[in-house]
N, C-alpha and C positions, 0 to 999 in steps of 0.2 A: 504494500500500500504506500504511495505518495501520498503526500499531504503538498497541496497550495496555498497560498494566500490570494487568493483573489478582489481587486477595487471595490466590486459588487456585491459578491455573494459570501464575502469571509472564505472559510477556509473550504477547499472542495478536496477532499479523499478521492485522488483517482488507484483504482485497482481492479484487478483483470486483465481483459485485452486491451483496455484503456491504457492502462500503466505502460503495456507493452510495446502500443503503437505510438504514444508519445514524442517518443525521442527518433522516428522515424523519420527520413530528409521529408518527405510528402507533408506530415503535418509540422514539422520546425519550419519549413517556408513560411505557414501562415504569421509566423514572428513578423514578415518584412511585407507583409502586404496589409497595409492599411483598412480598416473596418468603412469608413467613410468616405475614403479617394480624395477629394478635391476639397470637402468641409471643412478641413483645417486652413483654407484661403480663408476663411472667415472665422471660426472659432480656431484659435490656436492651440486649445488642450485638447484640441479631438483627434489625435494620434494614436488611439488604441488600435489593437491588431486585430486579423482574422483568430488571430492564435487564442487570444485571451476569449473573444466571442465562443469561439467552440467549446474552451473550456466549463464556459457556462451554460450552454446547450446539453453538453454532457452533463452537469450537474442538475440541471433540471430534467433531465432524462431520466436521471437517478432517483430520482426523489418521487417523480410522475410514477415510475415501474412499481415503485414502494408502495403509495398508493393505491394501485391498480391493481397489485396483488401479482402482481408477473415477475415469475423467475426463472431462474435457470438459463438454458439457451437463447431461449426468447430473449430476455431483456441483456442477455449480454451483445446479440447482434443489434439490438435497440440502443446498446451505449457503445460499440463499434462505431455505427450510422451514425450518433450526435458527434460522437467526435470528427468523424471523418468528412460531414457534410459539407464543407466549405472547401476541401481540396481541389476541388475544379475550378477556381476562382482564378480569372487572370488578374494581372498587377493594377492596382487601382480599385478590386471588386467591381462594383455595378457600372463603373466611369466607361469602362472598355466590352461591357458586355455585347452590345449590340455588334461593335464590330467585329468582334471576336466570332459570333455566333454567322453572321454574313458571311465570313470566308473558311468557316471550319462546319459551320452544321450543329456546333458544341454549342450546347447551355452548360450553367455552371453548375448545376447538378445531375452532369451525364459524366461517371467520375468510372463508370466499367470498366473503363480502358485501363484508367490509372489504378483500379485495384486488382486487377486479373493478375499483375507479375512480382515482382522485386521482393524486398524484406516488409511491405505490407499485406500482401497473399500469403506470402511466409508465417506471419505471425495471423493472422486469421486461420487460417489450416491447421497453426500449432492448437488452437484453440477452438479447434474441430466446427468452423464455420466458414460458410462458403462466402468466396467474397463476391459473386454475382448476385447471392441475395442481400449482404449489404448495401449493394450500390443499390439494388431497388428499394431498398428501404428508402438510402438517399433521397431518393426519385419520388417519395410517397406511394410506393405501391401495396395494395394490401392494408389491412386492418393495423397493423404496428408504424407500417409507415405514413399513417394521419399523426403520429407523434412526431416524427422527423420536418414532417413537410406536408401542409394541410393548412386550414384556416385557423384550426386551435393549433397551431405546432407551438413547441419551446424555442422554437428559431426567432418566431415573432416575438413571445416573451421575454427574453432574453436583451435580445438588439435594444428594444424601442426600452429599456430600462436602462441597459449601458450607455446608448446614445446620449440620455439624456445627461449620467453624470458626467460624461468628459465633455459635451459641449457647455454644460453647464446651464443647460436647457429643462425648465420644472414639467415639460407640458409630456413629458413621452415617461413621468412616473406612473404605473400600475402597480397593481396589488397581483403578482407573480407567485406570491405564495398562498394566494386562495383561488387563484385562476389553477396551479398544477394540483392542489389539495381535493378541486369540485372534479377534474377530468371523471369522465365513465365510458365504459363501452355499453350499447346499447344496439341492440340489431346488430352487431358487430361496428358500429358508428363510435367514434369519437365525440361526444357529448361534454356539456355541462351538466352537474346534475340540478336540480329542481332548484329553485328561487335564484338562479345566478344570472338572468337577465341582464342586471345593470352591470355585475361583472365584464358581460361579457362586449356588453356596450363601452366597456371603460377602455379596451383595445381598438376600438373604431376611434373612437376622443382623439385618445392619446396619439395613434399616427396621422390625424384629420388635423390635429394641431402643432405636430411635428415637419409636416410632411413643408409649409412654406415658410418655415424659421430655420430648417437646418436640412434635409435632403432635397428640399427646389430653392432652396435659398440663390436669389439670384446671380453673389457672385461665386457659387459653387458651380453652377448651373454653365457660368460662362466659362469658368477654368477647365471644366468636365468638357465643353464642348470644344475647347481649344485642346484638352490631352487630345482628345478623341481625333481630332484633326490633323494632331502633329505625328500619331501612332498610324493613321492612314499613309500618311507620307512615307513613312518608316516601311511598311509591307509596301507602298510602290515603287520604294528602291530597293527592293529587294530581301527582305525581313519573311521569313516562313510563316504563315499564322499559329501552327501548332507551339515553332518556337517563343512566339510573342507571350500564348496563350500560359506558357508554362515560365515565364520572368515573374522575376519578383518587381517591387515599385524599386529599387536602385536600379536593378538590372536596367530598365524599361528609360528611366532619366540617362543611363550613363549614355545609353544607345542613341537617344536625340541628341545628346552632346556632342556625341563623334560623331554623326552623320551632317557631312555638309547639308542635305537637305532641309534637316530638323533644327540643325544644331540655332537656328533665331528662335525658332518656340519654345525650344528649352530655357535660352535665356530671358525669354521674355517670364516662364512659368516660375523660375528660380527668384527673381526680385520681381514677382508677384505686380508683373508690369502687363496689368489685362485687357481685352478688348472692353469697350462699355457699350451700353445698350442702346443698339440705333430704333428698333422695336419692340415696344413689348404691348403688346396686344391679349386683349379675353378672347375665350371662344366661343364669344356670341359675335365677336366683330373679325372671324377668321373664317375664310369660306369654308365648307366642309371637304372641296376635293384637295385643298391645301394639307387639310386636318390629314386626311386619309392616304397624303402622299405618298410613297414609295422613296427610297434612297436615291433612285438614278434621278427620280423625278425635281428632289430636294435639291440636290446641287444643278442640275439647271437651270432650275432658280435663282442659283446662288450667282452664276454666272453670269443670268441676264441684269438681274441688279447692278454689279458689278462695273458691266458695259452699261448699266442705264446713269449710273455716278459718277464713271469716268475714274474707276482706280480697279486694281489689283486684281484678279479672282481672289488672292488668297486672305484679301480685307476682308470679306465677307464670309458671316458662317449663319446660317439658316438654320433654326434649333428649333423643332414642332415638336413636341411631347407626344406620346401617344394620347388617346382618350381616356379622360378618367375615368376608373374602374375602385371597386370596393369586393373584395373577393372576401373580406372577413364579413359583409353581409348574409350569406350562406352558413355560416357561425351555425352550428346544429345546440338548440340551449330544450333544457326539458322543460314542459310545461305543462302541469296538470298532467302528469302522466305520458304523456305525447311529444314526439320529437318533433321540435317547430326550428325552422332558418329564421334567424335573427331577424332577417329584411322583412319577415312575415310578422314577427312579434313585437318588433321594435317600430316606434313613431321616430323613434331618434336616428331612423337608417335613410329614413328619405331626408330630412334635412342634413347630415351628413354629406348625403349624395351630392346636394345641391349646394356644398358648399365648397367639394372639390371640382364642382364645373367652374363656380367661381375663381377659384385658386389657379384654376389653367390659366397658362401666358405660352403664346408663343414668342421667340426672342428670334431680332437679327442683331448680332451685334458684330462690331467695327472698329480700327483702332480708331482712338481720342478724334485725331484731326480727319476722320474721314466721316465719323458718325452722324454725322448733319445727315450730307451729303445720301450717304446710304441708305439713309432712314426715308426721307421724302424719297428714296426711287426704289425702296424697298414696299413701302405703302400701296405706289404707284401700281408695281409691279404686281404685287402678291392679292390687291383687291380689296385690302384692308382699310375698315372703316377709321378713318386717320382720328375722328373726334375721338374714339373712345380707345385709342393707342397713346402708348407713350412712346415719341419720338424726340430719339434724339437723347434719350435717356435723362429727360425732363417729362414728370409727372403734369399734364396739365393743370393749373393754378398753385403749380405749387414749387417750380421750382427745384426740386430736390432730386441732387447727383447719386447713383449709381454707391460711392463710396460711402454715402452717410447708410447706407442701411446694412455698414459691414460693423463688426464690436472692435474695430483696433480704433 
């Protein structure tokens, strides 16, 4: 048995296959890959790791199996899976996923590959567990894996608790230890059990009010879309996507530094020297075939702006968020006996709902002296109702830059 100290959870006892796979190169990577990517642009203590997140994933795996009453094999491939879940993560986490998944196929919980061989098959095998059904666990397959990866999982639990103390953020605290206390199985269903409604409401809150002070935080949002720009560069001169996929965040900064191509992004990421907002528009005043775009679609966009402003292609970056979604509405909570979807029993799912349509912005943003510029032929171009956009990265009446809504 290990003993940790953990920032969150106090002390976490790892032992078993835990203890074994630990010190493994697979999950010691997660040391050097940042939990939040780009968030430390704005909140500077928010440098926790993958490593530490899993830690705690595990731990409340732990604690949930207890619980649940599940032992044995079971719940040790159940605390295999919490530790291991985040191994498919490229450098940056969520910053790089989309492009990651465009040139490789891979999400970051398709980890098969990565546990079929080396000294983590090894110690899984020692421990008479097959590592194909770990990785599905990973994947949420099956009745065990709604604890790994689901709408009640301990992933969600975890994060939106840690996030909050290293950005120093109150709004993503939960009660994690009566949300893994109520878990039930139910039909074979991962449930709440009876009277935990508001519980279970309390994880909708908490990331509805997380979600535009610290993961869409605007200038995380820009630095996220400029890695994401500068790592494209990086795979068209030449960079493998698997090998991208598998850097750690030093790896991934050394590699824009030595690339002539990259190597200005890098320095621009490094003294935190950002593009600012030439657009930022709701998605009531963004057409929908915009909203609905495709990648190839995106940057020809990007291009016509460009030539409509009269600078660079590479001044412009066109940042459309997908449409917002709320997948913890499905939340399975018991009710009078009857397994109910939160969205069904909650009043507080549709105002939620409506308040992450709210929260959507699309952004174009530009360097400093081009953003005027880019902003009116970005408007122009994209169809955007200019009244109710901020251009130019002025809030209409009010004035207010880009930098004032960062905490340095």
């Amino acid at each position: 048995m290990k003993t940790i100290k953990d920032s969150v959870h106090g002390h976490i006892e790892v032992g078993g296959v835990a203890r074994d796979l630990l010190d493994t190169a697979l999950v010691q990577r997660l040391r050097r890959v940042r939990q939040l990517g780009t968030v430390d642009l704005v909140y500077p203590s928010a440098n926790h790791t993958r490593f530490e997140h899993s830690l705690g994933v595990y731990h409340l795996a732990d604690r949930a199996l207890g619980h649940l009453g599940i032992e044995g094999r079971e719940a040790e491939r159940v605390r295999a899976a919490a530790l291991l879940h985040d191994v498919g993560h490229s450098p940056y986490s969520h910053n790089l996923e989309a492009l990651v998944y465009r040139h490789t196929g891979a999400e970051h919980d398709d980890v098969e590959e990565l546990l079929a061989g080396g000294e983590v098959a090894a110690i899984l095998e020692a421990h008479d567990l097959d590592p194909g059904r770990i990785a599905g666990l990973v994947a949420g397959e099956g009745r065990l894996g709604q604890l790994v990866s689901g709408e009640l999982d301990i992933d969600r639990m975890d994060y939106l608790v840690r996030d909050a103390h290293h950005t120093g953020v109150p709004y993503g605290t939960i009660d994690h230890d009566r949300l893994v206390r109520e878990l039930r199985y139910l039909d074979g269903e991962l449930v709440l059990d009876e009277g935990n409604v508001q519980t279970a409401e309390s994880l909708l809150v908490a990331r509805a009010l997380m979600n535009p002070v610290v993961y869409s935080h605007p200038v995380a949002r820009i630095g996220k879309a400029m890695l994401r720009r500068a790592a494209e560069r990086l795979l068209d001169a030449g960079l493998a996507a698997d090998d991208l996929r598998r850097m750690d965040d030093a790896d991934l900064i050394v590699a824009l530094r030595e690339h002539a191509a990259t190597a200005a992004d890098a320095a621009r990421l490094d003294r935190r020297d950002l593009y600012k907002r030439a657009v930022w528009a709701e998605l009531r005043d963004t057409p929908d075939d915009l909203v609905d775009a495709d990648h190839d679609a995106i940057r020809e966009r990007e291009r016509t702006i460009a030539e409509r402003a009269e600078v660079e292609a590479d001044d412009v970056i066109l940042d459309v968020p997908s449409r917002p979604s709320m997948t913890e509405s499905s939340t399975r909570v018991v009710v009078s006996g009857e397994i109910r979807p939160l969205g069904r029993q909650s009043t507080l799912v549709e105002a939620l709902d409506a308040i992450q349509r709210d929260q959507w912005r699309l952004g174009v943003y530009a360097p400093d002296d081009a953003a005027e510029r880019v902003g009116n032929a970005a408007a122009n171009v994209l169809g955007l109702d200019i009244d109710g956009a901020l251009v130019s990265d002025v809030r209409p009446g009010t004035h207010t830059t880009l930098d004032e809504f960062a905490t340095e």
